[in-house]
PLY file of the C-alpha trace (Angstrom):
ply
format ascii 1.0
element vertex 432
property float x
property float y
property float z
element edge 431
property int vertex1
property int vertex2
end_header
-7.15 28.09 -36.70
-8.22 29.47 -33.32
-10.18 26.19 -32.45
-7.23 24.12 -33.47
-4.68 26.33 -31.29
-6.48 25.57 -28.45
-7.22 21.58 -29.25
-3.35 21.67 -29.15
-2.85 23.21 -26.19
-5.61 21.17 -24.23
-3.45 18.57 -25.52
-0.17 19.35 -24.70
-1.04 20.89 -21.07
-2.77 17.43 -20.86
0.42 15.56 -21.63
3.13 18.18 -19.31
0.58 16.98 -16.57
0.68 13.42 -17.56
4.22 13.45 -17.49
4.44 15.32 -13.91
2.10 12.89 -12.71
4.60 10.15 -13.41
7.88 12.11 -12.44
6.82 12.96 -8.99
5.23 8.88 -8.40
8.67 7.63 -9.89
10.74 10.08 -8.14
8.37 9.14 -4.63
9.13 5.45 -5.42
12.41 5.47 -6.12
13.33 7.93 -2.37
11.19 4.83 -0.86
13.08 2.24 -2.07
16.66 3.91 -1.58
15.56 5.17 1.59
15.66 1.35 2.87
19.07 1.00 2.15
20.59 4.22 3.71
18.37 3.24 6.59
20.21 -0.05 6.48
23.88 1.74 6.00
23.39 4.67 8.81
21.40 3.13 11.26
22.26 0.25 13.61
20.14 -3.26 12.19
18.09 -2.93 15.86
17.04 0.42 14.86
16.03 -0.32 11.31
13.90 -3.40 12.91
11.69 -0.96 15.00
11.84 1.53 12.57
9.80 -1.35 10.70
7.68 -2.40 13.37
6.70 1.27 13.95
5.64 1.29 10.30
4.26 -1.77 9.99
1.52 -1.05 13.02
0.79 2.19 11.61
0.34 0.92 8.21
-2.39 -1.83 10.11
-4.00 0.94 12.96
-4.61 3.06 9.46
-7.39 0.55 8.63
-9.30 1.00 11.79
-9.33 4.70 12.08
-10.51 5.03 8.42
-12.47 1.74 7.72
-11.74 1.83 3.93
-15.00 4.29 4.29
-13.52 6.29 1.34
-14.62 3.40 -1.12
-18.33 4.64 -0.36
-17.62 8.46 0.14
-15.72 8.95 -3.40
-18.79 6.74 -5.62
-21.23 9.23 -3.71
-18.95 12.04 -4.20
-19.26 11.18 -8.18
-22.74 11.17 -8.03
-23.69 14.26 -6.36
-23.25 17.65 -7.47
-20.39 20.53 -6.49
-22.70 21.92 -4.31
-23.87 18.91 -2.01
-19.82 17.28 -1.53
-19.88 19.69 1.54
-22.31 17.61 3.38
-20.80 14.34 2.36
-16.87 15.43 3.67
-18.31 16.66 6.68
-20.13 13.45 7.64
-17.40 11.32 6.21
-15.27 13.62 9.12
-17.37 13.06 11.58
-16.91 9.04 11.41
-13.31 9.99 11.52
-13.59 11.55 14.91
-16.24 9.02 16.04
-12.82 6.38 15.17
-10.35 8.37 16.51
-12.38 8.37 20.05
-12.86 4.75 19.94
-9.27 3.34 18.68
-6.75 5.61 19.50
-7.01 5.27 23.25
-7.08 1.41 22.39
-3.87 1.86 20.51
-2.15 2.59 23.71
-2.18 -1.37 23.93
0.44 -1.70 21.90
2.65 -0.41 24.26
1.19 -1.36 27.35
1.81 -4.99 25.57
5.45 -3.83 25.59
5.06 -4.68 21.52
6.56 -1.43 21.11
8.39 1.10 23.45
7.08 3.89 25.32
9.85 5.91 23.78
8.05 6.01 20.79
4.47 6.68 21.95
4.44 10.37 20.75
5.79 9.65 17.47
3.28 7.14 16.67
0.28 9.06 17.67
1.20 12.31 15.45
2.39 10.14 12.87
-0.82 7.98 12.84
-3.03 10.43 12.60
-1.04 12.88 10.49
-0.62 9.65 7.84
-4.35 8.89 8.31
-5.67 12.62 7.09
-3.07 12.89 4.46
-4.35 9.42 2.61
-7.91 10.03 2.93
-7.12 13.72 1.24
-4.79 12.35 -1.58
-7.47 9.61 -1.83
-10.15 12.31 -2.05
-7.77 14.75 -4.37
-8.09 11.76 -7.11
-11.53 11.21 -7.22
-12.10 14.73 -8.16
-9.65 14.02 -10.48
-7.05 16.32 -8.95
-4.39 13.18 -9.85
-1.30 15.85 -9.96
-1.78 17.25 -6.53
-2.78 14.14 -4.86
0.92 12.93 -6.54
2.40 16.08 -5.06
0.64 15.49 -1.44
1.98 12.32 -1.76
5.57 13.18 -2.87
5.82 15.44 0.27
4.36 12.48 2.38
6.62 10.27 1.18
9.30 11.24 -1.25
11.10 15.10 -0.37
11.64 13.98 3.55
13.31 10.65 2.24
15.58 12.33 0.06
16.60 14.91 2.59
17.06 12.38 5.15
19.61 10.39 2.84
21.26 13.28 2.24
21.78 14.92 5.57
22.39 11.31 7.09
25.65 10.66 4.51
26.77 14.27 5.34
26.39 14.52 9.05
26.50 11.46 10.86
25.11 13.03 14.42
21.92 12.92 12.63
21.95 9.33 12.21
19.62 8.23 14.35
15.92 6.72 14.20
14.56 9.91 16.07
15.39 12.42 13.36
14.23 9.82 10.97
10.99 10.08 12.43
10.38 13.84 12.88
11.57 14.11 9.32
8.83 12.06 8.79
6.37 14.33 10.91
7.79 17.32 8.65
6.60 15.65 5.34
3.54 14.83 6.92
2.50 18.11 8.36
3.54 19.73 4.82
1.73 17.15 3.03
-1.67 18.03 4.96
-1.23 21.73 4.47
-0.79 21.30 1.08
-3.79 19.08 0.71
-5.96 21.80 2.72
-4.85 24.49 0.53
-5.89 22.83 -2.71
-9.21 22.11 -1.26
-9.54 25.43 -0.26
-9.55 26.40 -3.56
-12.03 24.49 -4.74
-14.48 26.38 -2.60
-16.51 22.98 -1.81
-19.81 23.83 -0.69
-22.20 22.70 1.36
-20.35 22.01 5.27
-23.71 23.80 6.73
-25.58 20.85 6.21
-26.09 18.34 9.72
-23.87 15.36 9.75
-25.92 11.92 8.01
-25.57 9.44 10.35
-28.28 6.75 8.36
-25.83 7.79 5.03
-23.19 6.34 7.47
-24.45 3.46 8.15
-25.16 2.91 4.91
-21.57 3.48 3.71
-20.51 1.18 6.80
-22.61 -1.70 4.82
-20.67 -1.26 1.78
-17.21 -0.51 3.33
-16.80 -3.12 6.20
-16.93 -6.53 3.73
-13.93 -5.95 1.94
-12.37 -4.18 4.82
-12.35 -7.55 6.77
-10.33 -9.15 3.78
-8.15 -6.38 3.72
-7.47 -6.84 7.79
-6.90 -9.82 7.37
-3.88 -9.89 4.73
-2.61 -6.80 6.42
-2.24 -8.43 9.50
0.18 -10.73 7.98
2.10 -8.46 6.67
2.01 -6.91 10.44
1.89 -9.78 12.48
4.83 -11.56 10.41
7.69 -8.28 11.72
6.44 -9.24 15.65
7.36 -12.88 15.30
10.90 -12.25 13.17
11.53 -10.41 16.09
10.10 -12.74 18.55
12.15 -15.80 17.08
15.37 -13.60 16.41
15.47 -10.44 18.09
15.32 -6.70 16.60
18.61 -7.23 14.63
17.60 -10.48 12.74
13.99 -7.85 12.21
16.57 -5.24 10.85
17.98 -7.67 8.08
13.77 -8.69 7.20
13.06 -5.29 7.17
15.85 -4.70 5.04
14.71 -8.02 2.68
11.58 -6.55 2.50
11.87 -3.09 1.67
13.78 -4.29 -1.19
11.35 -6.89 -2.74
8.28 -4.76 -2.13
9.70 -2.58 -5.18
8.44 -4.79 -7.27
5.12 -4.20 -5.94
5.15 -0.62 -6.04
6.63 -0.91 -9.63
3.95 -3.12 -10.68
0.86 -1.09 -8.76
2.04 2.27 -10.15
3.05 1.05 -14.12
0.96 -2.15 -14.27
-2.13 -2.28 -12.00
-3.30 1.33 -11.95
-3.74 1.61 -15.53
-5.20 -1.63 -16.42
-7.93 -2.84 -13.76
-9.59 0.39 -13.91
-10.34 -0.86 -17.70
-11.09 -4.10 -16.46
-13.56 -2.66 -14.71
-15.39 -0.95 -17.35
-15.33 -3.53 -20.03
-17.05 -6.24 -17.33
-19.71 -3.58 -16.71
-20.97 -2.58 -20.08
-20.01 -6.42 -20.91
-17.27 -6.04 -23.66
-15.72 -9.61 -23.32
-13.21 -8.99 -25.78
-11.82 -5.69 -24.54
-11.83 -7.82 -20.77
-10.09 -10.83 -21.88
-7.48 -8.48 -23.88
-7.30 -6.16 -20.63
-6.72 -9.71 -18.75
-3.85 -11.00 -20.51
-1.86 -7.38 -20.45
-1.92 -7.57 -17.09
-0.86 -10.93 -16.80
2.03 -10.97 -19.05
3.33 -7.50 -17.67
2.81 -8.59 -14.41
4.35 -11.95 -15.03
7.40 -10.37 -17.31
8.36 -7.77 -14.91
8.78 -10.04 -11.84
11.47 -12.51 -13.54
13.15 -9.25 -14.72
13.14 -8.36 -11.17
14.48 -11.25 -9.47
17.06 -11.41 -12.25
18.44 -7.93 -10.88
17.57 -8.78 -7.76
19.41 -11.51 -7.55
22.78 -9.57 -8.79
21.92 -6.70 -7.02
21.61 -8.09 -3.04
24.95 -9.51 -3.17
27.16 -5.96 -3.57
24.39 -3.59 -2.08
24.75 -6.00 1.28
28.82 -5.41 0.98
27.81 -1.55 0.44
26.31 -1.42 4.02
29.05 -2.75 5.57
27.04 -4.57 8.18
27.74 -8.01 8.56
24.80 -9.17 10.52
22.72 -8.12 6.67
25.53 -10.82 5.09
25.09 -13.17 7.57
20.96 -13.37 7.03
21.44 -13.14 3.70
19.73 -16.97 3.39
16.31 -14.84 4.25
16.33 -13.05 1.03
15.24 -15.93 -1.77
12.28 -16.25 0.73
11.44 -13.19 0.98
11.78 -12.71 -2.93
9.55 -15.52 -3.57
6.55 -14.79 -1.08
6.68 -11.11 -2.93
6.87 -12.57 -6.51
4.09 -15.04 -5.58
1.99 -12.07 -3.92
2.53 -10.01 -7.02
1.13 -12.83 -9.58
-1.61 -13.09 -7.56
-3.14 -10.13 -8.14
-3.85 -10.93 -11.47
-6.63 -13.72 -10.57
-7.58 -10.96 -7.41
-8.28 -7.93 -9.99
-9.69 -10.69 -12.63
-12.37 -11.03 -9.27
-12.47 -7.40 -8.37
-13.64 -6.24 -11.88
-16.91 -8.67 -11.81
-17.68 -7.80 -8.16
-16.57 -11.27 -6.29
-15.68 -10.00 -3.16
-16.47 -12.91 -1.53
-14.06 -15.49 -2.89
-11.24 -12.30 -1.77
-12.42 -12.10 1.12
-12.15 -16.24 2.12
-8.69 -16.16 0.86
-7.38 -13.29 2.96
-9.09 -14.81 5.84
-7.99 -18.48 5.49
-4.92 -17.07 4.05
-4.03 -15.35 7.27
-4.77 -18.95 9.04
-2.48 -20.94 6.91
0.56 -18.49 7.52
-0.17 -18.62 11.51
-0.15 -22.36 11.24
2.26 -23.06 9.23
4.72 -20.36 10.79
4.04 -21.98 14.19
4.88 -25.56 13.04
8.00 -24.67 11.28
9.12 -22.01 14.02
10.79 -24.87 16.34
12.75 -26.66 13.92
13.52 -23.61 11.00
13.23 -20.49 13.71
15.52 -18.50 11.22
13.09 -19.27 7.94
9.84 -19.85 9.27
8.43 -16.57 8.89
9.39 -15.82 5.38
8.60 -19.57 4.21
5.53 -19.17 6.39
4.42 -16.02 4.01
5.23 -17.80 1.12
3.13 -20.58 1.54
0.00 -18.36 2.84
0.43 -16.48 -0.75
0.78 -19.65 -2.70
-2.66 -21.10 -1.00
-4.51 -17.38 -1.29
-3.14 -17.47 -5.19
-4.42 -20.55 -5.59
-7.68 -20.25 -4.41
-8.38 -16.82 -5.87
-7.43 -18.27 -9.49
-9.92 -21.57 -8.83
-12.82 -18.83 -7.76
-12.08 -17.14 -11.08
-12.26 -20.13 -13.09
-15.07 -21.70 -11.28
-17.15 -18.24 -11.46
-16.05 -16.24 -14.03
-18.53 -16.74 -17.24
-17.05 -18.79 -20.32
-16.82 -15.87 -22.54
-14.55 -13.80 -20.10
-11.94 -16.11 -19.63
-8.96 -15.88 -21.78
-7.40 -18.81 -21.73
-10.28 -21.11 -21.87
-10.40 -22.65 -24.91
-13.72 -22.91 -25.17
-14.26 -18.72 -24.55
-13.00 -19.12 -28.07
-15.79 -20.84 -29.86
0 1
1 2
2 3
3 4
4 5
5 6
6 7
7 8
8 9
9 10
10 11
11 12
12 13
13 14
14 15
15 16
16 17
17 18
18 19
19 20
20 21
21 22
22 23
23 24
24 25
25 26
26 27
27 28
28 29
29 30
30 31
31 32
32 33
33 34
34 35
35 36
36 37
37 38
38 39
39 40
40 41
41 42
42 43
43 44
44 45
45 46
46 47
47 48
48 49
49 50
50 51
51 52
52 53
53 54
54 55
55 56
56 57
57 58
58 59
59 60
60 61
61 62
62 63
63 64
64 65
65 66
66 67
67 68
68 69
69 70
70 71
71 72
72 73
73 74
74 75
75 76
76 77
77 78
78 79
79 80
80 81
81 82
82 83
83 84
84 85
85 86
86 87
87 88
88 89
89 90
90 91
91 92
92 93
93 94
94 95
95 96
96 97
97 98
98 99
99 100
100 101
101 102
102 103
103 104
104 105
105 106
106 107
107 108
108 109
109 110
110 111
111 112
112 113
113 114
114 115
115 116
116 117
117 118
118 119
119 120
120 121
121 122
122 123
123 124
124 125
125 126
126 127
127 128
128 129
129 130
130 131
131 132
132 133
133 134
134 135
135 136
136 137
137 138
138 139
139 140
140 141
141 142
142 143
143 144
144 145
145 146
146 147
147 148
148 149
149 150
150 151
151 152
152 153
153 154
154 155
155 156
156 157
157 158
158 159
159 160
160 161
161 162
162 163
163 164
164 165
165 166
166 167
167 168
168 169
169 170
170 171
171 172
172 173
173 174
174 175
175 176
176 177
177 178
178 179
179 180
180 181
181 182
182 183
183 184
184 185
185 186
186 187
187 188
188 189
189 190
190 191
191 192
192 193
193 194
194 195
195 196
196 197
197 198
198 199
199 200
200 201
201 202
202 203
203 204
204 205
205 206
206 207
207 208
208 209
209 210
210 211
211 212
212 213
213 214
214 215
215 216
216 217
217 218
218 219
219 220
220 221
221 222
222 223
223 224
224 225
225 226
226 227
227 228
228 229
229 230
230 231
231 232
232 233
233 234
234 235
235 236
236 237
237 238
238 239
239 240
240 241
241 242
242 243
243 244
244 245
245 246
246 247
247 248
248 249
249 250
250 251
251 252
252 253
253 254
254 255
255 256
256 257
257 258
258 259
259 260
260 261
261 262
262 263
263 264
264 265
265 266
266 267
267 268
268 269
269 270
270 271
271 272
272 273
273 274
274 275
275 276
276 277
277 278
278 279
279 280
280 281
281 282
282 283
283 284
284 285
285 286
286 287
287 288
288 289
289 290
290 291
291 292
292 293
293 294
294 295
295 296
296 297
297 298
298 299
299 300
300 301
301 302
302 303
303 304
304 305
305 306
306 307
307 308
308 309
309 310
310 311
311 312
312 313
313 314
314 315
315 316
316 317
317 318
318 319
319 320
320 321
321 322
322 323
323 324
324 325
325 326
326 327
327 328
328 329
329 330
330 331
331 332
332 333
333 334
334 335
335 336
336 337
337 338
338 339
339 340
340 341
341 342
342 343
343 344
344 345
345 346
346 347
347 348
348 349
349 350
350 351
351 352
352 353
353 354
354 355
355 356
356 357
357 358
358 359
359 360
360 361
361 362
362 363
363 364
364 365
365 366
366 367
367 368
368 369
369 370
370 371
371 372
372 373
373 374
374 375
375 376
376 377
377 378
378 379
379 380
380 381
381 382
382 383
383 384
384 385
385 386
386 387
387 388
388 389
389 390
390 391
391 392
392 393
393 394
394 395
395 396
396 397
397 398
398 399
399 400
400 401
401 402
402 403
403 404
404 405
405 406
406 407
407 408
408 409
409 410
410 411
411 412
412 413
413 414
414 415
415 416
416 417
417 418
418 419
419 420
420 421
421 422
422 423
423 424
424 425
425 426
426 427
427 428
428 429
429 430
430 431
């Protein structure tokens, strides 16, 4: 009986953390996403377009002062034991600084270039470092499976301070203002990291004495910089494409994209936190140990979820932006209401495309990812450039939809043309 007590327990404390796991990412979405819209309400549309460029350039100067090194550092982590992870953090750190050296002072060029004001220079320095530390800890928390607080890290990164600011901005409207948005923001942050710290604290990691590895490094750099160039590359266009909204129609017209986007990119974060995280993982391991079935099976769950969920979407979407825009009372969001059905269908076309881009990722093809985001990022500055004299109002958005349609397209022809015949699931002839 004793044994049994304490299979049930294992099993229910298993389950109360599963379930906190997915409160705290749906409550963390769902302050995102309504955070957008009281953004929209309280703020003027000029402010809520730099408070969007701000975000967007952090989101992109992220990738340089971390290099996507923690795709290296968490396999090696794995491998080790307890006693060596010391060693590996500390060198992993010392890249960190090496980074911080290098870009940060180059950073000041984006407001030298007048991209973004000097008003803001002190906010985005704390804030891009205090975001940088915070994701590689919440990225580190869940490889050592620590997934409930690297949610909670994340919930105080990105969740509480949203909430609060809602709330205090709808109850005291001196506070309505981008600047106490953004040392909010610094507030979460700073909590975020000392929460973090704490927890690894705990965990009494051992092994800091040991001299920084500069050859493991390099070797880490090998593995981490491929895919990091196909990442820059598709995260430049979802940088580069805020800069020219506001180029072609000034921070307000930015306000309404920002606005647009914040509101299709739930999708997204619905999809990557109840679609994507739990099924490409498994895609993943069936490719490896070569379990066709279980891959193809894998394959089509995540297409017809992904698939399912975005008409749902743009069905309530499509309801939805109509009264929410009448809610705001601005009518500068009305009048650029035209953007939105672009904006919904470059997201909708993004989203389907990962399907094809995790059907690649399982078996390893980095390559044909890789081209796409590239070529991708090509096609959007092309086509936004010929389209920006005539349609200055839609190129942007139409310019993003196109560049997802060609990186969809050529990610699902890689698939077909290199996946073998026995993983594909809707190949007839995987059937015989």
């Amino acid at each position: 009986m004793l044994i049994k007590d304490l299979i049930k327990n294992n099993i229910f404390h298993h389950r109360l953390a599963l379930l906190a796991n997915i409160l705290l990412r749906a409550i963390t979405l769902g302050a995102r996403f309504l955070l957008i819209f009281f953004l929209a309400r309280y703020l003027v549309p000029a402010d809520l377009g730099m408070y969007g460029l701000l975000i967007a350039t952090i989101g992109y100067a992220l990738y340089f002062l971390g290099l996507d090194f923690y795709t290296f550092t968490t396999r090696e982590l794995l491998k080790k034991p307890t006693d060596k992870w010391g060693g590996l953090l500390k060198s992993h750190g010392g890249l960190a600084l090496t980074l911080y050296a290098i870009f940060l002072p180059i950073l000041l060029s984006v407001f030298w270039s007048g991209s973004l004001p000097w008003s803001l220079v002190y906010w985005f320095f704390v804030l891009v470092v205090l975001e940088h530390i915070n994701q590689e800890l919440m990225r580190l928390l869940i490889a050592i499976s620590e997934p409930l607080m690297a949610n909670a890290v994340l919930f105080f990164r990105q969740g509480l301070w949203a909430v609060i600011v809602a709330g205090v901005m709808y109850f005291c409207p001196a506070l309505r203002s981008l600047e106490f948005v953004l040392l909010a923001w610094c507030i979460g942050g700073a909590l975020a990291l000392l929460l973090a710290v704490y927890r690894l604290h705990q965990l009494r990691i051992e092994g800091w004495s040991n001299k920084i590895d500069w050859h493991w490094i390099g070797q880490g750099l090998k593995v981490a910089l491929p895919l990091l160039v196909a990442t820059l590359a598709l995260r430049a266009l979802f940088t580069i494409d805020r800069y020219w909204v506001e180029a072609l129609g000034g921070l307000e017209v930015l306000g309404a994209y920002v606005l647009f986007v914040g509101f299709s990119n739930a999708l997204l974060a619905f999809l990557d936190a109840g679609v994507f995280a739990f099924i490409y993982p498994g895609l993943i391991r069936s490719f490896q140990k070569q379990d066709a079935p279980a891959y193809k099976q894998g394959l089509k769950k995540l297409a017809v979820q992904t698939v399912v969920l975005s008409i749902v979407f743009v069905v309530f979407a499509s309801f939805l932006i109509g009264p929410l825009l009448i809610w705001l009372d601005k009518p500068l969001y009305v009048e650029q209401q035209a953007l939105f059905p672009w904006v919904l269908l470059a997201t909708v076309i993004y989203a389907i495309g990962m399907v094809p881009h995790y059907a690649l990722y399982a078996q390893g093809l980095d390559t044909p990812i890789i081209k796409s985001h590239i070529v991708g990022l090509l096609v959007f500055v092309v086509v936004t450039w010929l389209l920006a004299t005539e349609w200055p109002d839609f190129a942007v958005p139409i310019g993003v939809a196109i560049a997802f349609t060609f990186i969809f397209a050529w990610k699902m022809t890689a698939y077909v043309q290199l996946t073998p015949i026995e993983f594909q699931p809707y190949n007839p002839k995987s059937e015989v």
